[in-house]
N, C-alpha and C positions, 0 to 999 in steps of 0.2 A: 760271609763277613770279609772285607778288605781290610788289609794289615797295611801299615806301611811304619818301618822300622820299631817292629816288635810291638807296636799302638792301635790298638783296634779302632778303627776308622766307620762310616755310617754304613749301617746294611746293604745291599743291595737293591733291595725291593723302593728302602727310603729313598734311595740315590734317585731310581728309575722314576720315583715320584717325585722327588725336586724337579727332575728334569721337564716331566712333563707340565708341573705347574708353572717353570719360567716360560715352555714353549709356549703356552694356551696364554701368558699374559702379553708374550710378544705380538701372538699372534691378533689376540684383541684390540693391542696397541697400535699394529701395522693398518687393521682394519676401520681402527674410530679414525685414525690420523687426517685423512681425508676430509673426513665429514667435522671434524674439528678446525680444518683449513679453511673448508667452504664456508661453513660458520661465522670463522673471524673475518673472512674478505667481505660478506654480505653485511652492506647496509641497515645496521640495528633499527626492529621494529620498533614501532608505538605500541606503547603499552595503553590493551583499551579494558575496562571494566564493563561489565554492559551497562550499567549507567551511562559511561561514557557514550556507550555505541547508541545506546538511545536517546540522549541531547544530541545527536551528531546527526542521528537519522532525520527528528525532528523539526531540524535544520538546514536541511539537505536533500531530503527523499523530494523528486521531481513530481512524486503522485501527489504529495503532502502539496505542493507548491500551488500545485496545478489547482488542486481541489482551494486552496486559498485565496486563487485568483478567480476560479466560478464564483464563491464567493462574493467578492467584490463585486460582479456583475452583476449578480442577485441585489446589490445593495445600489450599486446605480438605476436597476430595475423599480426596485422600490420607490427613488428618488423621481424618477420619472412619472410613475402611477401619482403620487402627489401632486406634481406642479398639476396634474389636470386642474386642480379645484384654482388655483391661483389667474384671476383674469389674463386673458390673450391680449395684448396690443399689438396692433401691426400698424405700419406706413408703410406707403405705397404714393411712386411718380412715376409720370406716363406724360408720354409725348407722340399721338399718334400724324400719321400726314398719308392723305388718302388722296393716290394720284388719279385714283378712277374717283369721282365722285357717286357716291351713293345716288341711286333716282328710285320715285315712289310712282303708278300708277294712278291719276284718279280719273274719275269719270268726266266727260269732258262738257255735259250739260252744267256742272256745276261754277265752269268759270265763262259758259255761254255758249259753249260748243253746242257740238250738233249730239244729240241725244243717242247713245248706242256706239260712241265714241269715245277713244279714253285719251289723256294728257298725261304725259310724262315730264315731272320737275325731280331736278337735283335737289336732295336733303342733306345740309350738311356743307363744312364748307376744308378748303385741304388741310389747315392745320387744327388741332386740338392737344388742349395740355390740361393735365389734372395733378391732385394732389389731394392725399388725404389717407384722414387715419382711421381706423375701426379695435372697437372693443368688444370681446364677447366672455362674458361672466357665467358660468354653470352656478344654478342658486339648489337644482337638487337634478341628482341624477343618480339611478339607481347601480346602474355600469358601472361610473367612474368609482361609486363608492365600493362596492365591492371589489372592483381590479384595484383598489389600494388596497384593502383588505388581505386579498389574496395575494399580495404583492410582500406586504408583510410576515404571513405563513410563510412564504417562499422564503423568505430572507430568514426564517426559523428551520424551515427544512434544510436550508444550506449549513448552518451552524449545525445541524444535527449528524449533516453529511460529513463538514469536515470532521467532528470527534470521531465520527464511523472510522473515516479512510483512517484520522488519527492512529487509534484502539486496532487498524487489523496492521499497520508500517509498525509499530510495537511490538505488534503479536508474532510479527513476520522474524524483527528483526531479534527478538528473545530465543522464539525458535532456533535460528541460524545460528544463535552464540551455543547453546548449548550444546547443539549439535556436533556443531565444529571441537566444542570441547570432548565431546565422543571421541571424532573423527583423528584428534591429536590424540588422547588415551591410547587408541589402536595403532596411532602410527609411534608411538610410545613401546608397548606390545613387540610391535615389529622390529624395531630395531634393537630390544632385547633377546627379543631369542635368533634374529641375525648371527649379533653376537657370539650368541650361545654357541649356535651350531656351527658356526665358522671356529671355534673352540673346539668343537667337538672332532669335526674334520677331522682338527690337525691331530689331534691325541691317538684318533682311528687310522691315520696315515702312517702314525710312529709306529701303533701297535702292528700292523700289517703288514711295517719293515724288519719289526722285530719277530713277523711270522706269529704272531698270539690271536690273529685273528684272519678271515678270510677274503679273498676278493669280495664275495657278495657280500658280505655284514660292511666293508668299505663301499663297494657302491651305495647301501643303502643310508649312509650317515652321507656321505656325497651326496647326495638325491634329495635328503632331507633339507642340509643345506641351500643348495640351488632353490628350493623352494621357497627354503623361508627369505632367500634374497630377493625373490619374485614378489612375494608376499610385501617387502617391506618398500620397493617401489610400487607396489600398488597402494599401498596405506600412503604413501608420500603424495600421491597423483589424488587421491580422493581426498585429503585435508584440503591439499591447494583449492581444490575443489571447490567443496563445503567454503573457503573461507573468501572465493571468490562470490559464492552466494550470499553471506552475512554482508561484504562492501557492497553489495548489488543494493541490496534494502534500506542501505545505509546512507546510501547515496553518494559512496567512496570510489574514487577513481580505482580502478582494478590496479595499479601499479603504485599507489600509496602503500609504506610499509605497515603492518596491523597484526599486532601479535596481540595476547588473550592474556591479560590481568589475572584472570582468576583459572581455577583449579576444577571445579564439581559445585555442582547446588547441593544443599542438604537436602534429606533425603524426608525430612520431618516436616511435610506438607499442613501447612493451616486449614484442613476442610471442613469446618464444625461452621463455620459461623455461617448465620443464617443466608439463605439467599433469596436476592429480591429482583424482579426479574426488571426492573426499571433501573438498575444498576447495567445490564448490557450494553453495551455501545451502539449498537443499531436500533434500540427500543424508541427512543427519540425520532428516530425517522420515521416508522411505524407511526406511532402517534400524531406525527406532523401529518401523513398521508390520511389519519382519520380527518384531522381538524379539518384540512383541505377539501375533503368530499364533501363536510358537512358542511362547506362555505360555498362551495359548487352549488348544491342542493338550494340555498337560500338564496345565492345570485339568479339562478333558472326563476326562481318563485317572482322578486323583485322586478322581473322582466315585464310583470304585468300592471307597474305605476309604471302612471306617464313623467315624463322628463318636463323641468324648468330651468328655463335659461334667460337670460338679457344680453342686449346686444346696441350696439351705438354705431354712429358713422357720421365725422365731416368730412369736406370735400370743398375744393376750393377748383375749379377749372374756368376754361377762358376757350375760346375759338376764333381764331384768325385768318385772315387770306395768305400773309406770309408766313416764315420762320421768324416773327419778331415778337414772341409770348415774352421776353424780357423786358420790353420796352415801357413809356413810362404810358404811353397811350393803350396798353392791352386792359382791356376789360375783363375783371375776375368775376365770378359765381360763387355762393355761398350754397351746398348744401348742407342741411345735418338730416340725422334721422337718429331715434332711441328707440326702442321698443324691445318688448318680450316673446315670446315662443314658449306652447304647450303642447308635446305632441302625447298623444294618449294612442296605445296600440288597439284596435280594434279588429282587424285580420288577420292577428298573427297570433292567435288562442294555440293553436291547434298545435303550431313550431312551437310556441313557449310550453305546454302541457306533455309536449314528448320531451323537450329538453329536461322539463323539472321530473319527468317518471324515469329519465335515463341519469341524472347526478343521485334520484332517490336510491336505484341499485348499485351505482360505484360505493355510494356511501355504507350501503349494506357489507359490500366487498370488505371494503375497507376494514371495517369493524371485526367480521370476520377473519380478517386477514392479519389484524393485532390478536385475534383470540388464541390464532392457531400458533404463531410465534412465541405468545408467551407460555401457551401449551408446550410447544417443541423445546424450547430451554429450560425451563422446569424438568422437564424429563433427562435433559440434557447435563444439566447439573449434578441430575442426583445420580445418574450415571457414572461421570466421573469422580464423585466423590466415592462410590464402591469401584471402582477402577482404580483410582489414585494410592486407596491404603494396599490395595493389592500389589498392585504394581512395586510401591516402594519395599515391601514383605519382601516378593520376587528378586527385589533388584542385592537386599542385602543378604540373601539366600545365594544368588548368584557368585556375590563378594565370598561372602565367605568358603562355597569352594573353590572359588578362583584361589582363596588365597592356601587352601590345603593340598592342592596340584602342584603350584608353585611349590611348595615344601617339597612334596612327591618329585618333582624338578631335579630338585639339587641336590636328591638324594639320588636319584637316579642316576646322575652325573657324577656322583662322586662314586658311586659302586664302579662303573661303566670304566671309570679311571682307575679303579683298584682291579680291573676286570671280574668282578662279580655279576655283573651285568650284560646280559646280550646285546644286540643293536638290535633284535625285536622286542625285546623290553623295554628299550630304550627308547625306541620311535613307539612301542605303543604309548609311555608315558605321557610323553612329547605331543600324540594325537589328543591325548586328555587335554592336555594342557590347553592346545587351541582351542579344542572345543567349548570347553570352559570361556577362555576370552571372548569367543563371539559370542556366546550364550551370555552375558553379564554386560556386552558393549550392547548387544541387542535391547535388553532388557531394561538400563541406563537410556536407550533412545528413546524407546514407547515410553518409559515414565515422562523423560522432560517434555514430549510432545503432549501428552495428558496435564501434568503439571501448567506448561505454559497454556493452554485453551480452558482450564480451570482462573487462571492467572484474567485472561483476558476475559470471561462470563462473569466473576467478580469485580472488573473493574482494581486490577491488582497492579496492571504494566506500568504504568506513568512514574519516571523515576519520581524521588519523594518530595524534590523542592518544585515537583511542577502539579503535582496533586492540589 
């Protein structure tokens, strides 16, 4: 006990423990001061919710863009396949001039010659000029009608594709938020028990000066320390990480600032309600590639009516000795011509019968091929829904001893200060405690990675005013 003028003054032991309680807040204080600095000099993030980040992405993702502009193609494609049925007209002028004059052969008894003898006259004379238009009408054609057909599929398979690429830039970018929100937890983590054990140091430095404890038990809170500073740059380097991944999907310049709205998803997953497997984002593709085969198959078939058409043509030309087709003295020519076309295939059985037995088996494919998809998500489904309740069990199993460590924590700290506690006591604590963290960040990841791919087979990502 300390007197000072006959007054009994604070124990010693308390003294010894004020002391160390101002050092361990200086020291805490020395050590945030920095990171409190950096803090306030860096450029305040955007605050994103994943809503936010998902109208951003929607809006932005280069994949999303791209697949919107195929699109468009697909629909110019289609526009095309139609004009076929709409009549061709063309004009067309010509001005030819033949410096060699054409010449013809004929037999030479026919203009008196000598028999077994032939004459040669020029045909034609150096100039000619024409002019004229032609019209050609398809009145049935089995091609054009189906390449419009299938032109339309196509432009429904693309619709089906952009929702696809839509439903997985969603799935990608829900993913990454939650993630990231892991990835912040743990660097959360890290720079508490930083903290901690830069605390801890200095308390183990006092007592070591004060001889209460020994080199080695000091190196080993040293050692701990160094560690968990290692630790809390690495947690700092994998957030940036992660949160360079989330702009990646998002289709955010890597140097836009992006901080996270929110905190954790609840842990109380919606998995009861039924599921239909026509709710998937890719099902619609699937199914366009049936419709497709099955229009293959009937185009091959149709290959075997013949084709109707009509067609037209006037023509106005003139031939002359000089270049003077303009003149008032050139003499024009009237042609027209109308007429129709029926061609009927008759040798080509054999290419149209392998063509229609090879659309017969794609289309088998095909069908097959939607069987086993919706086989494999069904299964898929119902997988994660025994996954998902598990998983969320796990994750608040986790929590909850994370959060009895932590107690163990600070009890352990506050012994270790009253020196009740070793520093192999202490550091095994301390091993608990990490192990805990990663075990419960681990466990928080697989759920939200289960969660969101549950999220995306239901048809669940689409924030709610674009559903």
């Amino acid at each position: 006990m300390i007197r000072t003028r006959g007054r009994p003054l604070i124990p010693t032991a308390m003294l010894y423990r004020r002391w160390f309680l101002v050092a361990t807040f200086l020291t805490v204080f020395v050590c945030l001061a920095p990171l409190r600095a950096q803090e306030a000099n860096r450029a305040p993030d955007t605050l994103y919710t994943l809503d936010d980040c998902l109208r951003y992405g929607l809006a932005h993702q280069p994949a999303l863009q791209q697949q919107q502009l195929q699109l468009e193609r697909t629909q110019l494609a289609r526009n095309r396949a139609l004009a076929q049925w709409l009549p061709e007209v063309a004009a067309k002028a010509s001005a030819d001039h033949y410096f060699k004059i054409p010449v013809q052969v004929f037999p030479a008894e026919a203009f008196g010659g000598e028999p077994g003898t032939f004459v040669t006259i020029p045909v034609g004379i150096p100039w000619t000029a024409s002019g004229e238009i032609n019209a050609n009408l398809s009145l049935f054609n089995p091609a054009h009608w189906q390449e419009a057909r299938a032109q339309a599929l196509a432009l429904q398979i693309g619709v089906a594709s952009l929702d696809s690429v839509r439903s997985g830039v969603l799935r990608a970018i829900t993913e990454a938020y939650r993630l990231t929100l892991v990835q912040r937890q743990e660097r959360a983590f890290a720079r508490e028990n930083r903290a901690l054990y830069d605390s801890l140091r200095t308390i183990a430095e006092s007592r070591y000066q004060n001889g209460a404890i020994e080199q080695m038990d000091l190196n080993r809170v040293v050692s701990t320390a160094l560690t968990a500073e290692d630790a809390a740059r690495q947690s700092e380097q994998a957030y940036r990480r992660q949160l360079l991944q989330l702009k990646f999907w998002m289709g955010l310049p890597p140097e836009t600032p992006l901080a996270l709205a929110e905190t954790e998803t609840a842990l109380a997953a919606t998995t009861t309600a039924d599921f239909q497997v026509t709710q998937h984002p890719a099902y619609r593709a699937y199914e366009r590639q049936l419709q497709r085969a099955q229009l293959a198959r009937r185009h091959a078939q149709l290959l075997r009516l013949p084709t109707l058409s009509l067609y037209g043509s006037y023509r106005r030309q003139t031939f002359r000795n000089e270049f003077d087709i303009f003149s008032d003295e050139a003499q024009w020519y009237n042609v027209g011509l109308v007429g129709g076309s029926v061609i009927v295939p008759l040798f080509q059985r054999w290419e149209i019968n392998r063509s229609a037995a090879e659309a017969r088996v794609a289309q088998q494919q095909a069908r097959l091929a939607l069987q086993q998809f919706e086989l494999a998500q069904a299964h898929h489904h119902a997988t994660l829904q025994t996954a998902l309740a598990q998983q969320a069990a796990q994750v608040q199993s986790a929590q909850k001893n994370l959060t009895l460590l932590q107690e163990n924590q600070e009890i352990a700290r506050y012994k270790f200060e009253e020196g009740f506690y070793s520093t192999a006591d202490l550091k095994a604590t301390q091993r608990d405690l990490l192990e805990a963290q990663r075990a419960y960040l681990q466990m928080l990841a697989v759920y939200y990675r289960s969660l969101t791919e549950w999220e995306y087979l239901t048809g669940q990502l689409t924030p709610p005013e674009i559903r």
